[in-house]
N, C-alpha and C positions, 0 to 999 in steps of 0.2 A: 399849207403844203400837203400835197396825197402821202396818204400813209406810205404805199410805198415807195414815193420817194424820198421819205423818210428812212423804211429800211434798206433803201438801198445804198445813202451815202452811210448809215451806220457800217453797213457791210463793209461797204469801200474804203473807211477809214480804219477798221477794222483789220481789213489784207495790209495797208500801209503803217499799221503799228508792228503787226507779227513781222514784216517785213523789215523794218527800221531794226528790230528785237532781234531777228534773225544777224542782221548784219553785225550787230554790235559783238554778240554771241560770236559769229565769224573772226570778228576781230581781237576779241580778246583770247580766245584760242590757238590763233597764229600769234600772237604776241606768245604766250607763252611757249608757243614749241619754238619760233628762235630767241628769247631773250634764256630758255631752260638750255640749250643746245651752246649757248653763248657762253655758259658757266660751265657745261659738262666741260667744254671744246679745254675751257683756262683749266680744271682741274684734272684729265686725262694728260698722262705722261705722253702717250702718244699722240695725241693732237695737237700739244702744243708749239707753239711757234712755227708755223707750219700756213698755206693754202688749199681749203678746201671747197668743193659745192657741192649740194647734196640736191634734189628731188622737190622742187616747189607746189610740187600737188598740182591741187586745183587753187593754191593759194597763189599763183604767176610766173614770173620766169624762177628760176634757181638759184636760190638765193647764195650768195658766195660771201665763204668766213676767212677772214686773214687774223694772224695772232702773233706776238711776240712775246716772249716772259725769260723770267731771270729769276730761276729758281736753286733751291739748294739745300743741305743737309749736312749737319753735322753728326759721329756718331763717337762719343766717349767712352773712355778706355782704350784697351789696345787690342788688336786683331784676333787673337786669339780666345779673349775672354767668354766665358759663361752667356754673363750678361752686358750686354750695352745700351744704354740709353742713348736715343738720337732725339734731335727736334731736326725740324725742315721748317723750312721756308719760302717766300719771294715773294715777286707782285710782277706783273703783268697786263697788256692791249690786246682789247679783243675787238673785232670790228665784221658786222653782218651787215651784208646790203643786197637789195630785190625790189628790182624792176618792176614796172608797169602788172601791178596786182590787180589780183581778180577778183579781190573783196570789196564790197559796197561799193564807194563812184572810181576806184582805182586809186593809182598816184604811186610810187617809189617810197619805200622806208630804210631806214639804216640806222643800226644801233653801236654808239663810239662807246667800247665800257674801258674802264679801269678797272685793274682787283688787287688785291694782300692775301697773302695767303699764308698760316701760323698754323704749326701741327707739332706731334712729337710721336713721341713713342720706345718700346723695347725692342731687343734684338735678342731672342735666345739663340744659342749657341751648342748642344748637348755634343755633337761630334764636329769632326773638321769637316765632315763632307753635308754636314744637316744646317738648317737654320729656319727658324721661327721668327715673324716679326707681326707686333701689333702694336696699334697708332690710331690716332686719328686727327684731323685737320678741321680748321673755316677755311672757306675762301670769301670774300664780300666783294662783289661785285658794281662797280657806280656804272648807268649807263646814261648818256645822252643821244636820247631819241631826238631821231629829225622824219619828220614828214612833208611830203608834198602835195597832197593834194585834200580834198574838199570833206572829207568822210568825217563824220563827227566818231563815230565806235575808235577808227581808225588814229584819229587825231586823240583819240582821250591815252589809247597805248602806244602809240608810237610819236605820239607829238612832244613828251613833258620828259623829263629826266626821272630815271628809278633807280631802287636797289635792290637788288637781289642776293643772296646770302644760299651759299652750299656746304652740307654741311660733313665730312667723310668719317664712317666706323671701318677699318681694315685690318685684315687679317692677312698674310702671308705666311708658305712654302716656299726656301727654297733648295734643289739638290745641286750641288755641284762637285766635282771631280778633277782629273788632272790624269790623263795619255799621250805621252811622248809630247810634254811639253805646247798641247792643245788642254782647254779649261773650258769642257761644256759643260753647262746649267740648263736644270726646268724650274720655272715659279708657278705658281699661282696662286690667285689673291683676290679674293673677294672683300668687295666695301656693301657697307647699308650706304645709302645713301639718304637725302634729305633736303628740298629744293625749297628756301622759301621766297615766297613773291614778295613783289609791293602790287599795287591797287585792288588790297585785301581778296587776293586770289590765293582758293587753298594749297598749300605744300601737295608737293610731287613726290614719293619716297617711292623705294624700293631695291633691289642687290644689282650689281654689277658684278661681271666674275672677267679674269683677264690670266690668260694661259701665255705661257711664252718656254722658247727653249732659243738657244744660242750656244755660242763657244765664242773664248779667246783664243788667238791663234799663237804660237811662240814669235817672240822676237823675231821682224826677220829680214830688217834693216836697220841703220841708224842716223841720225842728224844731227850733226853737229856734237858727236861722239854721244849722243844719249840714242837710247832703245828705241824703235817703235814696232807694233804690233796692231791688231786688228781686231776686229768684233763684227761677226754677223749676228743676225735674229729674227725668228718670224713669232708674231703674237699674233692674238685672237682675243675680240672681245665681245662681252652680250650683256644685253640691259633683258633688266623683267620689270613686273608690277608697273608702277604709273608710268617708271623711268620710258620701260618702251611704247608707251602710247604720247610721253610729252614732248620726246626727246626726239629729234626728225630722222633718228634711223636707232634702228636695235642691236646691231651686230655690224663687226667690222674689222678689217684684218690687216696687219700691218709686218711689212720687213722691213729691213735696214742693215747698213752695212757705217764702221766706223775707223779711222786712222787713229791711233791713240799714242802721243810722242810724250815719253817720260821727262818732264821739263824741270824737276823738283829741284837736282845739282844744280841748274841752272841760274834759281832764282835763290839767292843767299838766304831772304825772308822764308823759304819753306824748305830750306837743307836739310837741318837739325829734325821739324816736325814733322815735314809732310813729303818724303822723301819718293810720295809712291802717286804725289800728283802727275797727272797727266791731261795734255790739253786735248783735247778727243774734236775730229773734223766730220762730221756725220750727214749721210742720206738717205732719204725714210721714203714710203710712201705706202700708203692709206686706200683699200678699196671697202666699200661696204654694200648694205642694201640699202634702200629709199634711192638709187644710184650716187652713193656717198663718193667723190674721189677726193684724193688729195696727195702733196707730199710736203716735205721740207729737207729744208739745207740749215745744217746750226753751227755754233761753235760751243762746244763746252768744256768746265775744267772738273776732272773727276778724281775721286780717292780711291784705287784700287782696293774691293772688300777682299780679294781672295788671290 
């Protein structure tokens, strides 16, 4: 065989390694910006349970996230105290799916996860109108990946089932008041954060910070001879360090509005204890960059802090 057509299939096999490398590289990088975005989506108060789609790059159509979860907290002691320790809780569905990709030979992915999520934490208390909270949580995440089409890179993360594991440090502000029978609050609350993969891919860290301000309104009808009342709020939130390069948007902003009906007389099991339960009927929605949208519809049951 002539030398150079010796160097030339060396060449040639040469573009079709880098090329093979390139794609795999592609694919394991979109695996992690949705299976990382997967976790953020189940750990964010705001995102949860809720429909979103955010900005598929050049990685194909837009991938779209749906989530459910049943989450919650406890906080010991009584309202007034110093100190209270709380733990929180839940577990929750997360589910991402995207169309006709533009990575390697194509084909549809979708990630079905399950999670748990175990935290706790204090609650300082120094004035009625101040309060300090610090905590921290896991969430673990199981996902079963499904793929459809031919791509080896493709099929190695998005074909097999993983775990994923987030890990939260938080600190909390919060101020809140009380004018003619209106209770506006501002928090905010910065988490480290801390993403670990499976298929020995390295952790994602870095702070998230999350502003918000709101009010409860006064009573200002009632059902079935108990209270109800309202809650608006608009928040704001921003990722740094890996989070905003893993995570398929940085920043993202969120209102809502909430009906909150004192149910606690009602229910003989929470008379005596929990007299300040309320079942809350709520509507959110979510705009961000990477062109993030989203909103959600929920039901929740709450323990008035203030």
């Amino acid at each position: 065989m002539p030398r150079s057509t010796t160097i030339t299939i060396k060449l040639l096999a040469a573009v079709l390694l880098s090329g093979a490398l390139a794609s795999a590289e592609t694919a394991r990088e979109h695996y992690r910006k949705l299976i990382s975005t997967a976790a953020y989506g189940a750990e964010s108060r705001y995102l949860q349970t809720g429909w979103y789609d955010f900005d598929g790059g050049s990685g194909g159509n837009d991938p779209k996230m749906s989530g459910s979860n049943f989450v919650g907290s406890y906080s010991f002691g009584e309202l007034g105290d110093t100190w209270r320790p709380f733990v929180l809780g839940g577990f929750g569905f997360n589910k991402i799916k995207q169309d006709r990709l533009k990575i390697g030979s194509g084909g549809d992915v979708k990630l079905d996860s399950t999670y748990l999520q175990l935290g706790g934490g204090i609650h300082y208390n120094p004035t009625q109108n101040l309060s300090f909270s610090l905590g921290g949580s896991g969430l673990w995440l199981s996902s079963d990946g499904d793929y459809s089409g031919s791509d080896a890179g493709l099929q190695k993360y998005f074909g097999h089932d993983s775990d994923t594991a987030l890990y939260d440090l938080f600190a909390m502000v919060l101020l809140h008041s009380e004018i003619d029978g209106y209770k506006p609050y501002a928090s905010a609350t910065v988490h480290y954060l801390n993403i670990d993969y499976d298929f020995d891919l390295s952790d994602s860290k870095g702070f998230s910070g999350d502003l918000e301000i709101g009010t409860y309104t006064p009573v200002f009808t009632s059902l079935w001879g108990l209270p109800v009342r309202a809650r608006a709020f608009a928040a704001g939130s921003f990722l740094s360090g890996d989070l905003s390069d893993d995570i398929a948007f940085d920043r993202y902003y969120t209102a809502g509005a909430s009906l909150l009906w004192k149910i606690g007389p009602k229910i003989h099991l929470f008379d005596d204890a929990f007299k300040e339960t309320e079942l809350s009927l709520n509507l959110q929605a979510t705009t961000g960059d990477k062109d993030l949208q989203g909103w959600k519809a929920s039901v929740s049951f709450s323990i008035a802090k203030f």
